[in-house]
C-alpha positions as CSV (number, residue, x, y, z in Angstrom):
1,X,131.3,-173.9,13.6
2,X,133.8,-171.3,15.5
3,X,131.4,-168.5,17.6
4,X,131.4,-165.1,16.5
5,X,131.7,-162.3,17.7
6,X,130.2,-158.5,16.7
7,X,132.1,-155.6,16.5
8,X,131.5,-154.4,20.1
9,X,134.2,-157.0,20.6
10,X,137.3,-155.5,18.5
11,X,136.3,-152.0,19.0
12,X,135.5,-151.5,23.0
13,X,138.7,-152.0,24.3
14,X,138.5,-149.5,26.9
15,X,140.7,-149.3,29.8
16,X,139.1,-147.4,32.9
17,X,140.7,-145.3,35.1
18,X,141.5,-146.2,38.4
19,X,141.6,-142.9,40.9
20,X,140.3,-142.6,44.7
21,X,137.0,-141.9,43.3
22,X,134.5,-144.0,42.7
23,X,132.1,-141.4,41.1
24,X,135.2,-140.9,38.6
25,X,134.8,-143.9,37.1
26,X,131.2,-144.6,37.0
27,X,131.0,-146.8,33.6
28,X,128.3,-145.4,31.3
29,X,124.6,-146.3,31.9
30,X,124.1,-149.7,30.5
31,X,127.5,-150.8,30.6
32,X,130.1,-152.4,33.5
33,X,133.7,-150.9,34.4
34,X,136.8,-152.0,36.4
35,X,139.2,-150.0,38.3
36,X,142.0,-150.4,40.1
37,X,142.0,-150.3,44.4
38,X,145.2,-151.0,45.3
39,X,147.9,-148.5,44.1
40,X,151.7,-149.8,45.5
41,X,152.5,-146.7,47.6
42,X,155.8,-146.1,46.0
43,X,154.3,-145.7,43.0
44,X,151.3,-143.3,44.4
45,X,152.8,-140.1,42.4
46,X,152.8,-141.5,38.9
47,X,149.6,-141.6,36.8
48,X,150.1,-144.5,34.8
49,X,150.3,-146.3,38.2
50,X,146.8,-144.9,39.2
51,X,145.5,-146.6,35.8
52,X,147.4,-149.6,35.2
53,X,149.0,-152.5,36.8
54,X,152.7,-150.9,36.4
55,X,155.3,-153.5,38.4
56,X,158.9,-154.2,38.2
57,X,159.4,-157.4,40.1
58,X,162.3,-159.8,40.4
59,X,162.4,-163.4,39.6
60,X,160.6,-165.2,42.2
61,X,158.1,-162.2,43.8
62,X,154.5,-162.5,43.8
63,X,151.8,-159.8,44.5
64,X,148.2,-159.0,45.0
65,X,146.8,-156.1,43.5
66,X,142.3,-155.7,44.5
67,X,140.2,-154.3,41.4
68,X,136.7,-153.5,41.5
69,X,133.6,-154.5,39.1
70,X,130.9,-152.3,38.6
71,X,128.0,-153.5,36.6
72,X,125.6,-149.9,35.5
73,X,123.2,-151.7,33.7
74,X,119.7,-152.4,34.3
75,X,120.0,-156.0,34.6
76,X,121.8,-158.7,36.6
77,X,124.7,-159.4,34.9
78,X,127.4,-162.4,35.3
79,X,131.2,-161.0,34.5
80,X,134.2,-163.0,33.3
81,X,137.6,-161.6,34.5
82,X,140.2,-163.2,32.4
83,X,143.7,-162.2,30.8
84,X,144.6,-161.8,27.5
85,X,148.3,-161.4,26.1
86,X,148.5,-157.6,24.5
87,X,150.8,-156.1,22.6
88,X,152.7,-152.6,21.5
89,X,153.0,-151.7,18.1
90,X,152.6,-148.9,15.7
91,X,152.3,-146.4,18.6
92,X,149.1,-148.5,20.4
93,X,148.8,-151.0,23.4
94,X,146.0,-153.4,22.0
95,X,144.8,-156.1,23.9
96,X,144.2,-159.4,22.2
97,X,142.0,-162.3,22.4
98,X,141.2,-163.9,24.9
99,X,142.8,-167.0,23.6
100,X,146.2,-164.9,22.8
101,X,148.4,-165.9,25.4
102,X,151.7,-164.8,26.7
103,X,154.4,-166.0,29.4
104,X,153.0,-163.1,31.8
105,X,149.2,-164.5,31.2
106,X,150.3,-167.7,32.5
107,X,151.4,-165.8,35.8
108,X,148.4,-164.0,36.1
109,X,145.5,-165.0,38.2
110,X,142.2,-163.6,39.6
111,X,140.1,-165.4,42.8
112,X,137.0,-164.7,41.6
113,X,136.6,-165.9,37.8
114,X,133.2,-164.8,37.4
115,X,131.4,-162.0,39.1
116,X,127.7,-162.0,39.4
117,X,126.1,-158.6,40.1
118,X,122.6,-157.3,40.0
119,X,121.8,-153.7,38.4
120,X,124.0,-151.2,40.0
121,X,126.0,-153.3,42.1
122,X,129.7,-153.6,42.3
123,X,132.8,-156.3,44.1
124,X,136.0,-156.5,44.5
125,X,138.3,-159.3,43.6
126,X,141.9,-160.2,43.7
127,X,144.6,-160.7,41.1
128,X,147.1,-162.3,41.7
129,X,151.3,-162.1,39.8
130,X,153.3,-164.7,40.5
131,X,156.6,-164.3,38.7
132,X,158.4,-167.8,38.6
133,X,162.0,-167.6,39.9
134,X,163.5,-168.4,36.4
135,X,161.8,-166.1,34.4
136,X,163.6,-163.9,31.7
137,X,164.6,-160.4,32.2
138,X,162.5,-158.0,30.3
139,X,159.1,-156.9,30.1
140,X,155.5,-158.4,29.3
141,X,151.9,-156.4,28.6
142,X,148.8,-158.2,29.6
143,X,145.1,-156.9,30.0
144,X,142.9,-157.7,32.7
145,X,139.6,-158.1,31.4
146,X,136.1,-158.0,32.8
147,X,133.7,-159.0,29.7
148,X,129.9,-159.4,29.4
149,X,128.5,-162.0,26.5
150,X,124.6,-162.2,25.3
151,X,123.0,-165.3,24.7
152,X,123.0,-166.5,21.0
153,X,120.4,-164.9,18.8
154,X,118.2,-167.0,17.6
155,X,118.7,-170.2,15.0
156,X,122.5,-168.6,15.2
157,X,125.5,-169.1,16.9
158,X,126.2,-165.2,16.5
159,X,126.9,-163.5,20.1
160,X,127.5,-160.2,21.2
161,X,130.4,-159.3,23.9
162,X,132.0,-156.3,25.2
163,X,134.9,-155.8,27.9
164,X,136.9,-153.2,29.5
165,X,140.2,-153.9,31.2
166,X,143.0,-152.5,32.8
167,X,146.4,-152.9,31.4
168,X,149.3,-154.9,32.4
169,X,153.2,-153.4,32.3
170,X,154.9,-155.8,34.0
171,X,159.1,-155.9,34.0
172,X,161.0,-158.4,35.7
173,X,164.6,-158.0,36.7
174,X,166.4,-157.1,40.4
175,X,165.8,-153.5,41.9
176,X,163.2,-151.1,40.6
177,X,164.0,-151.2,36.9
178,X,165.5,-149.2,34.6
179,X,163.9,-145.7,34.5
180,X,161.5,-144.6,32.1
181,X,162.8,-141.6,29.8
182,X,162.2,-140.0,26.1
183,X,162.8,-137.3,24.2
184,X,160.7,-135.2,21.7
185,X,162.2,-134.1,18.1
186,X,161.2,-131.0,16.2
187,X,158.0,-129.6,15.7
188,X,157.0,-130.8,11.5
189,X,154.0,-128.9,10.6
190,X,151.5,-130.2,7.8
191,X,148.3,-131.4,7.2
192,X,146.2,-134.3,7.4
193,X,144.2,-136.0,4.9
194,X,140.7,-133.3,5.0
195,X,143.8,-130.4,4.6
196,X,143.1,-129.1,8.5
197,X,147.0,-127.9,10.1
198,X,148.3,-130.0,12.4
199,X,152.2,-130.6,14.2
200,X,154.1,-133.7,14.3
201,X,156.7,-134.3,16.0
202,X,158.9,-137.8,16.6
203,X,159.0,-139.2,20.2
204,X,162.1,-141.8,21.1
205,X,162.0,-143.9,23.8
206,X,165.7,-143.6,25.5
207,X,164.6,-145.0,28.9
208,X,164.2,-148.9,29.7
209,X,160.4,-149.1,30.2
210,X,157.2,-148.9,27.9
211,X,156.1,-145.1,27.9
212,X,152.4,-143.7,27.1
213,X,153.2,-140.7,25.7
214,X,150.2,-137.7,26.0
215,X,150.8,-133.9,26.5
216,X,149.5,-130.9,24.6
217,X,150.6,-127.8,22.5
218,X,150.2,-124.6,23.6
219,X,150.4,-121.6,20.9
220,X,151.4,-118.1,21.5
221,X,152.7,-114.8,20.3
222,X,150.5,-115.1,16.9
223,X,149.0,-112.4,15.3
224,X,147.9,-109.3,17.3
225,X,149.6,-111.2,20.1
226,X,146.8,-113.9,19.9
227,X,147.4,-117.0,22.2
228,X,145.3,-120.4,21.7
229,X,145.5,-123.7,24.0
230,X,146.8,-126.0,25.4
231,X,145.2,-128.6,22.8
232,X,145.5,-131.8,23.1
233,X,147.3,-134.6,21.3
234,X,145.4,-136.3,18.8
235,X,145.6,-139.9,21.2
236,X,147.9,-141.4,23.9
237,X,150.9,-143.3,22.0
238,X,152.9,-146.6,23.7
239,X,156.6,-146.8,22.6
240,X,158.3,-149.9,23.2
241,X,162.1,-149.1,24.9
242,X,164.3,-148.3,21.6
243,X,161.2,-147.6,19.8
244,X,160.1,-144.1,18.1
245,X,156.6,-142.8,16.9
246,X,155.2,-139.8,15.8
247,X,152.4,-137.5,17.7
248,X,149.9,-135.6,16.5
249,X,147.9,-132.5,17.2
250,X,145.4,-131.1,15.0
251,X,144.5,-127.4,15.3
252,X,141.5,-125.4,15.5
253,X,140.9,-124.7,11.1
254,X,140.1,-121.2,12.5
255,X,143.5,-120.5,13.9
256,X,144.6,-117.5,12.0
257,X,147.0,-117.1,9.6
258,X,150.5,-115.5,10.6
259,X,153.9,-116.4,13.1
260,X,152.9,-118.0,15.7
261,X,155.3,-119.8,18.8
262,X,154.4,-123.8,19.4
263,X,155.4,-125.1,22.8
264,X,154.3,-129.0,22.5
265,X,154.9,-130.9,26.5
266,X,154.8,-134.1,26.8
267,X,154.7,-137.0,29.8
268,X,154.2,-140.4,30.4
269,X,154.0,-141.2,34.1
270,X,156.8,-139.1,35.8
271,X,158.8,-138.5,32.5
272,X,158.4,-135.7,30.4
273,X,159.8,-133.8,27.4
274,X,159.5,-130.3,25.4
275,X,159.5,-129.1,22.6
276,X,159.7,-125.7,20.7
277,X,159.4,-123.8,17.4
278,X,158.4,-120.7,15.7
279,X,156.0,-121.4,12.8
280,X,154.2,-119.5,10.1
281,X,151.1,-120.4,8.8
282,X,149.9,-119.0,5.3
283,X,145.9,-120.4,5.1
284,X,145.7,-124.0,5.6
285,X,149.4,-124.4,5.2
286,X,152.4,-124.1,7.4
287,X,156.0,-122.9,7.0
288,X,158.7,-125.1,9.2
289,X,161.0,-124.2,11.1
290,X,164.5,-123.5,9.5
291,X,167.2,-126.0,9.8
292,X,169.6,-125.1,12.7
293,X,173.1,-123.4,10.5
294,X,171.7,-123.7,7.6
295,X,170.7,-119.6,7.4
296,X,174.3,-118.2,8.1
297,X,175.5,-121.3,5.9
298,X,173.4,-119.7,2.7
299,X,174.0,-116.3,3.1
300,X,177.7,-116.9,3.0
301,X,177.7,-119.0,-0.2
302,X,175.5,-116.4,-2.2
303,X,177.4,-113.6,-0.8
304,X,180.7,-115.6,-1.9
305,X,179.0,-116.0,-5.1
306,X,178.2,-112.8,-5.8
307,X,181.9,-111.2,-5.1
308,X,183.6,-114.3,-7.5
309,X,181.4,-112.4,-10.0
310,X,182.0,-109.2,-9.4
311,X,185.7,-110.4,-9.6
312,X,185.2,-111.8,-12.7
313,X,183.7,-108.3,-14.2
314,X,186.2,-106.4,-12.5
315,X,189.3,-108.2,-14.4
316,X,187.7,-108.4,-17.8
317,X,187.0,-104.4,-17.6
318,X,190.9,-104.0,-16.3
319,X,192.3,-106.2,-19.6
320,X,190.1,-104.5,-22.0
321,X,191.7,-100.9,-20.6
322,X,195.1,-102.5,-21.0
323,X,194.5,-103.3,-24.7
324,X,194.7,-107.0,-23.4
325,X,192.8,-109.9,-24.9
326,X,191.6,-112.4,-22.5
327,X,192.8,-116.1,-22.9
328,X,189.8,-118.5,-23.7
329,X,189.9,-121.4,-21.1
């Protein structure tokens, strides 16, 4: 009979931070964590590179990258570190399971399979990418996992299993790799499905590398000059290079009612992108933003409209003076 697993499986895929400080990535009280040590020093200015294993390597290259596992809990613990294959899709990086493998798992190795740690301690082990020297151009995702298992409950085979792990972005081709880059699309106002406002608007990827897209909306000049934010976006999104999916912040239902200005900024790693629009919100709806031209475009064709009428009049009086009799079409 195949082991199960409970839901702390599927839902705790949670990938910690990895930043200078230790205390900043404390896992919660009961729990274990894993962060990053080593950041590649070309790459110390970009977040995502703080966070996850971010590497464009050629054919051929192999590197070594030190994480640390922290068990929090109040008992000795015994850790797997293992990689799973992960994927992009619909707007989320999700890691698989374990079994779900990839060409990049099959370059990916750790020294120390298993880490045993009593309450509060935490070590540091080494992971290991060899790329082989005829792999494809392109780029893999991966997750590094460090996962804790009980022992089967009792007359069952029913366990319970958690994991964190850091992601794997891993591109492989000569130099550094195409640059990351994206764009933002207009500002769509609407609602979502308990009728609170929120703003949508498209990103597209344009660069050559897998972007997490977060940011925030700021609001200003609203009524009586109000401002409000930045607020956040609703969750990070991954896009795929080529790829395009929509983000999402949902405002305060309190926001009043009136014009406001919407300033939404968005960046993944060193990338970013804006974008504006004035809105007008009339109680739990919102008025878009009018379509570039199409307000000059309008006012011309009624105004047009209006003078062929007149016209018309104008001829149909002038024939009648004349004792003439109009022709019928």
């Amino acid at each position: 009979m195949r082991t199960l697993y409970s839901g702390l499986l599927a839902a705790l895929f949670l990938f910690a931070p990895a930043t200078a400080s230790y205390a900043a990535d404390t896992p919660p009280a009961g729990g274990i964590g894993i962060r990053l040590v080593d950041i590649p020093e070309a790459s110390q200015a970009d977040p995502r590179a703080r966070s996850y294993i971010v590497d464009n390597l050629p054919p051929g290259t192999t590197v070594k990258r030190r994480v640390e596992v922290q068990n929090s809990s109040t008992e000795r613990q015994s850790i797997a570190l293992y990689v799973s294959a992960a994927e992009v899709r619909d707007g989320s990086f999700t890691g698989l399971a374990r079994e779900d493998r990839n060409e990049l798992t099959g370059w990916i190795e750790t020294d120390t399979p298993v880490v045993d740690l009593a309450a509060g301690e935490s070590a540091q082990a080494v992971v290991e990418i060899a790329v082989p020297g005829d792999a494809p151009e392109g780029e893999q995702f991966a997750v590094l996992w460090a996962e804790v298992r009980s022992a089967p409950a009792p007359d069952t085979q029913v366990v319970t299993a958690s994991r964190v792990g850091i992601r794997v972005y891993l591109s492989v081709g000569a130099g550094n790799g195409p640059p990351a880059a994206f764009t933002a699309g207009s500002l769509q106002p609407g609602q979502n499905v308990d009728g609170v406002r929120r703003i949508t608007a498209e990103v597209n990827n344009t660069g050559g590398r897998t972007i997490d897209v977060q940011g925030n909306l700021t609001l200003s000049a609203g009524p009586g000059g109000l401002s409000a934010g930045p607020v956040s976006l609703d969750g990070m999104v991954t896009i795929p290079p080529g790829g395009s999916a929509p983000v999402t912040v949902t405002l305060d239902p309190e926001l009043p009612s009136g014009s406001w200005h919407a300033q939404l900024n968005l960046k993944s790693g060193l990338a970013t992108a804006q974008a504006e629009a004035d809105l007008t919100f009339n109680g739990t709806e919102a008025v878009p933003p009018a379509e570039p031209g199409n307000g000059p475009v309008l006012a011309a064709a009624v105004a047009a409209a209006v003078l062929l009428v007149a016209g018309m009049f104008i001829w149909l009086y002038r024939r009648r003076r004349s004792g003439g009799t109009p022709r019928r079409p």
